[in-house]
Structures are given as structure tokens and as C-alpha cells.
N, C-alpha and C positions, 0 to 999 in steps of 0.2 A: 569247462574243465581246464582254466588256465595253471601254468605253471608259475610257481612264484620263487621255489628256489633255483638258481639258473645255475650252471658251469661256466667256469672263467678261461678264457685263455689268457695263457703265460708265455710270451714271447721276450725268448731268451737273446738275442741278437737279431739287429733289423738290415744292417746294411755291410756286412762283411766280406759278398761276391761283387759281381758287378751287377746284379739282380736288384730290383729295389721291392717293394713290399708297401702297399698302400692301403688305406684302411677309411671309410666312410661310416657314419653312424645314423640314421633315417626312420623316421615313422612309416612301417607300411604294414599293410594288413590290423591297421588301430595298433602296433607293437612297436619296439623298436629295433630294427636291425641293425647289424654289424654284420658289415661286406670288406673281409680281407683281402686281397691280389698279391700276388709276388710275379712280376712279368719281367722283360729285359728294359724295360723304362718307363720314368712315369705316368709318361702320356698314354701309353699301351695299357696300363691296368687303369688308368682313372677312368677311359676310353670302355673299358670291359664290365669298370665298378656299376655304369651307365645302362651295360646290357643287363647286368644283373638286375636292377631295377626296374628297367622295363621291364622282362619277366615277373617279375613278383608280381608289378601292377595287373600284369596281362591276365595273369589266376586269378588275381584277386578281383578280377571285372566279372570273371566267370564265376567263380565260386561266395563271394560274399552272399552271407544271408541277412547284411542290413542295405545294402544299396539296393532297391528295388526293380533297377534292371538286369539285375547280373540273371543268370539261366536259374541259381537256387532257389533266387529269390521266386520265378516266375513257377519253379516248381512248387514252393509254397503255396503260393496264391491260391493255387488251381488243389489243393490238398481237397480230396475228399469229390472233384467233381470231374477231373478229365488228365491224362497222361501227356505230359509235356516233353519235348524232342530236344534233346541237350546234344553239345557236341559230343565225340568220342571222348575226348579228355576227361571230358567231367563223368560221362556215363563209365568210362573205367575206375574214376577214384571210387564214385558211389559204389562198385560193384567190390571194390577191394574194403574199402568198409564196411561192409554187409559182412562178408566173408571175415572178415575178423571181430564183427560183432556176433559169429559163429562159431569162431573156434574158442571165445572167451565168454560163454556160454551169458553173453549179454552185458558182460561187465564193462564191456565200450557198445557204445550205437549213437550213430550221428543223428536220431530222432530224438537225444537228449534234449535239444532247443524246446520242443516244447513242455518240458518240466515245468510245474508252475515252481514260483521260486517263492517256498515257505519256510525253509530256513534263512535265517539270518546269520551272517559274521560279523556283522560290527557292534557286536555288544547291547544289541536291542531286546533277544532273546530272554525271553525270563523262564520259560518251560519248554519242554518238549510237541511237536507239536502231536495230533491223536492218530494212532494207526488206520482210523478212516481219514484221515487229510493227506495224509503220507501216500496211502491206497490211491486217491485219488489224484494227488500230483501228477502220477505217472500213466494218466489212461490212455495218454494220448503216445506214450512213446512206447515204440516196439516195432523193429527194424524188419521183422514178421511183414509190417504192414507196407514195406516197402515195396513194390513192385518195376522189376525190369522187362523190359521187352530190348532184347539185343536188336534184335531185325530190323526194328523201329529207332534204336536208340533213344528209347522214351522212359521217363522217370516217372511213376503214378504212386502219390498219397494215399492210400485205403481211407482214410479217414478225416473226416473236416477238424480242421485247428492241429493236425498233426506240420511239423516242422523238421529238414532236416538240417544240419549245419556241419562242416568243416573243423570249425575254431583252430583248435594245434597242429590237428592234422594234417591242416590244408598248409599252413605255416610249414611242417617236414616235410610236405611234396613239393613245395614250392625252394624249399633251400635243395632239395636232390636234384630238380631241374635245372638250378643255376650250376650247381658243379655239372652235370653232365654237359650243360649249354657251353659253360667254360674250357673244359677238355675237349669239347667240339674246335672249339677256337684257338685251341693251343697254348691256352695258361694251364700250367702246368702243375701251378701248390697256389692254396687258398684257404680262405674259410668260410663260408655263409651262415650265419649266426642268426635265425629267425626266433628273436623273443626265447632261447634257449632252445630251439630245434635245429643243432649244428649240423651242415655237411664239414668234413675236412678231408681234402685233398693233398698229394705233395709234403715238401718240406720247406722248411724255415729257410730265408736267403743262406744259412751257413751252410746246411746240406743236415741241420739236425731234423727231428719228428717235428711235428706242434706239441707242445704239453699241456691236457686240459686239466684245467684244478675243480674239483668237486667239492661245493662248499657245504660248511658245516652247519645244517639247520636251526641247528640250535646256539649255535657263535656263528653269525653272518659273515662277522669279518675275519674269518679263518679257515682256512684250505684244510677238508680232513683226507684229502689224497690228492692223486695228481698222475696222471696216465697218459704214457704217451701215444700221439693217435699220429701215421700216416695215411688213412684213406679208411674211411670210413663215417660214421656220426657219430653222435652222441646226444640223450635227450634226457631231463631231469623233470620229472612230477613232483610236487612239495608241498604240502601242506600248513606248515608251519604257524604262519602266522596268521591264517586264517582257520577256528577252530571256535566250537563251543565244545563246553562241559558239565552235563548232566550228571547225577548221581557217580560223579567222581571217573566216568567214561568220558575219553575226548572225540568228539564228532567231526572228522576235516571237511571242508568246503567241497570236497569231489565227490561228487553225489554218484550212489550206485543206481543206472539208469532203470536197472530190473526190478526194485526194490522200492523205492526213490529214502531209501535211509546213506546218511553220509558214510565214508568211508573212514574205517579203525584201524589202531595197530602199525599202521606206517605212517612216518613224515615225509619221507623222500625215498624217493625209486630213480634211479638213473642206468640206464641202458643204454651199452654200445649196438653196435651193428653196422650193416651195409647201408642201410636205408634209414632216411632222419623219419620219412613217413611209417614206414614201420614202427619205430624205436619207438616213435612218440604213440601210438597206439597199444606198445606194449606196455610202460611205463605210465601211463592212465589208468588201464586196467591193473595191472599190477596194485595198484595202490587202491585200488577196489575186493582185490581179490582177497590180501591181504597175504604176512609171510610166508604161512608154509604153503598157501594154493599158489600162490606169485613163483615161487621157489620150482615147484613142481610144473607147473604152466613152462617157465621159459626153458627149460630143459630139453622141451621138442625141437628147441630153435639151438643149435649148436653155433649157428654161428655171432649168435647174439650172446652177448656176458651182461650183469648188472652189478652194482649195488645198492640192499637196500635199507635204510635207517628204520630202528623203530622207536615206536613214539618214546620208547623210553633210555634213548641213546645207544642199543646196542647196534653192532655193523654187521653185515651177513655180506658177502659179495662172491663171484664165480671164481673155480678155484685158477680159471685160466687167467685172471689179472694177478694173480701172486701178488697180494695183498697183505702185506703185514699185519694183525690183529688188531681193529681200531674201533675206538670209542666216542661217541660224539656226543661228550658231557661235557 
């Protein structure tokens, strides 16, 4: 369930205190990050850019589902024949995705990994595939079949070939980690940009917000807002460019895990909030769920706002970003 349309940041002024502001660009978790700092010099944030990376890597040793040591992985393995003891860490992400493959009555579940993948996006598609294959992609996923044992801190597969996985969302618990590890340490304003799962902390070296530009899915190289963020995330679901088109319905790439039919009706969902792990779970779903269930869904959550595009350019967004009336044609 990758994201393909991202949010940009817009840095309006870099060096106008005596604060400086440094910035690294890196492959981690197979994506690419963008790890911002603003510290009082630049050995101190390049020093910190350093912790932030270790961290990502240190999740990502635990939670990847293709390195075959990591604890996921090992829960994989054992799917279907014995309950595997994971650290705390990972035993509470799984447990907070369970939970939100609960309140989003299935439209997110990290058991998605084992979808068989019978859709195509790259133009190979010449039909639809048959509601018994479709039926059948998805036997194996159902977050139902997930089993916790707290006491134990053990993770157990119900079913052989079932698979769970992370993907984005381990990417927003992993950018939330690094701002809190950061405020731990005393930097103060930053950004952790995981593959478009942003934390943002603090302010710009002048003392202004960060400004994030929300891009236009359908004109990439054009900003169709731009929101100022001091502390908080931000995360973008998109579609866009990856889509077939059946009897004149377009079908996006983000497959509904309960269903196993792709998701209609929106290109892009982007969600602020406290948390990048959240946001990015919600903003998944969301683009599953589709506009007015998406609409009604995030309502429970006051402290989360969106916007979200539909396929056929109009703009809906929360009426707390005072968003002027926009069109993304």
C-alpha cells in the first residue's frame, strides 16, 4: 500500500538566527528519507542526523518482512504452526494495528502481505480478473486471524502462508520515534520525512512554522495548498499514477484487504495529526473506504484534519484548515 503522491516541504529561510538547519537525503526501510535538523551548529545536528538513522535502521532490523532475521520475519515463518515472542516494541505496533484494522472495519490489516498479487498496474491488464480469483486472493488475510498473547509477548499466525507486514506504517512509527528520540536530546525543530510519512517538530531557523505543500495529483509539478505545520505529521495516500480502467471505472493500486477489489473514487487522501503512524493508517484506509465513508470515519478523530482529491479533481478538506475552495484540474 505505498504512497506515490508525497507532500513537499517549503523552506522559506535557512540561516537568518545563529541556528543552522541541516538536511540528509538516504535510502532506508527500501524508501528514501529526508532527515531535517535545525540545532545551535552544524556538527550537533549532523551528529543527531546520525542518531536519527540509526533508529530507523534499529526498526527496521525488527520489523522488516523481507530480511529474514528481523522478528516479522520469524513470525512469518512459524504462520500457521507455533507463536513466536517478539520484543515489546513490535508486540505493541502489531497490537495497535490490529486495533485500527478494527475501528476501520478491515479497510487497513497488516495481513495484507499475503494478497496474492493479481492485479496488475503496468499496463499488462487486458480484463478484469473473475470474482472467484479476486475471492481467492484474500484467504489468506484477516487480521481475525492474528493472535496476541500479552503475558507471553508472542505473535501467532492462525493460518499457514498467512503473512503480516508494516510497509508505511512502520515507516510513521519510525519518523514518530525519531522526533521524540530528538526532543529527548534537545533539538528542538526538525522534520523526519519517511518516503512521505512526515514527523514535524519546532520552527524554521527564523522563528516561522515549516510550510507543507500538498501536491497536485493530477499536475505533479504544482502545489494545490500548502499548510503550515508546527508539531505535528502529515501523510499522503495517492493513487495516481498507478490505476487501471475497466468499463470506464478506475481501479487504484491500493487494494481493499477485506475484499481483495482495488480502491475507487479517490486519488489522494492526506492527513494531518499528532502521530505519522496514525495519519498513515488513516489515510490508507481512507482511500479504501472511499469519500463520504473517509469523510464520516475521520470525524471521530478531532484531532486529525484531511484532504481529500477525487478521481475526478474535486477537493473536500476539514473545515479546521480554512482552506479556500480548490480544484485539482
Amino acid at each position: 500500500m505505498k504512497k506515490l503522491i508525497l507532500p513537499v516541504i517549503i523552506l522559506l529561510s535557512l540561516n537568518v538566527s545563529s541556528q543552522v538547519l541541516r538536511k540528509r537525503t538516504i535510502m532506508l526501510m527500501g524508501s528514501r528519507w529526508d532527515i531535517t535538523l535545525v540545532a545551535n551548529d552544524s556538527t550537533l545536528a549532523t551528529q543527531n542526523i546520525d542518531t536519527v538513522i540509526a533508529e530507523v535502521s534499529r526498526i527496521e532490523y525488527l520489523i522488516s518482512d523481507w530480511k529474514p532475521e528481523s522478528q516479522v520475519s520469524q513470525v512469518n515463518q512459524n504462520a500457521g504452526i507455533r507463536p513466536v515472542q517478539v520484543d515489546r516494541e513490535v508486540f505493541e505496533l502489531t497490537r495497535r494495528a490490529i486495533h485500527l484494522s478494527r475501528i476501520t472495519s478491515g479497510a487497513f490489516d497488516i495481513s495484507f502481505a499475503a494478497m496474492d498479487r493479481i492485479w496488475k498496474f503496468d499496463g499488462s491488464m487486458t480484463a478484469m480478473p473473475t470474482p472467484e480469483t479476486i475471492k481467492k486472493s484474500v484467504e489468506k488475510v484477516g487480521y481475525k486471524n492474528i493472535i496476541l498473547d500479552s503475558a507471553n509477548s508472542t505473535i501467532f499466525l492462525k493460518l499457514k502462508g498467512m503473512k503480516i507486514a508494516f510497509g508505511a506504517l512502520g515507516e510513521g512509527y519510525a519518523a514518530d520515534r525519531s522526533r521524540e528520540l530528538m526532543l529527548k536530546k534537545g533539538i528542538q525543530a526538525g522534520i523526519v520525512n519517511g518516503s512521505g510519512d512526515m514527523s514535524v517538530w519546532g520552527q524554521q531557523p527564523d522563528g516561522s512554522d515549516w510550510n507543507i505543500g500538498i501536491t497536485n495529483p493530477m499536475k505533479e509539478d504544482t502545489i494545490i495548498a500548502v499548510v503550515p505545520l508546527h508539531q505535528g505529521s502529515v501523510v499522503t495516500s495517492g493513487s495516481y499514477e498507478k490505476f487501471v480502467v475497466f468499463n470506464g471505472k478506475r481501479y487504484a493500486h491500493i487494494i481493499n484487504p477485506a475484499t481483495g477489489y482495488p480502491a475507487t473514487g479517490l486519488c489522494s487522501v492526506t492527513v494531518f495529526g499528532p502521530s505519522a503512524e496514525q495519519a498513515n493508517g488513516f489515510s490508507t484506509s481512507m482511500m479504501v473506504l472511499g469519500k463520504d465513508a473517509a469523510t464520516q470515519f475521520i470525524k471521530k478523530f478531532p484531532d486529525y484534519t484531511y484532504i481529500l482529491i477525487t478521481d475526478n479533481g474535486q477537493v473536500f478538506s476539514s473545515p479546521k484548515l480554512h482552506l479556500k475552495k480548490l480544484q485539482a484540474m
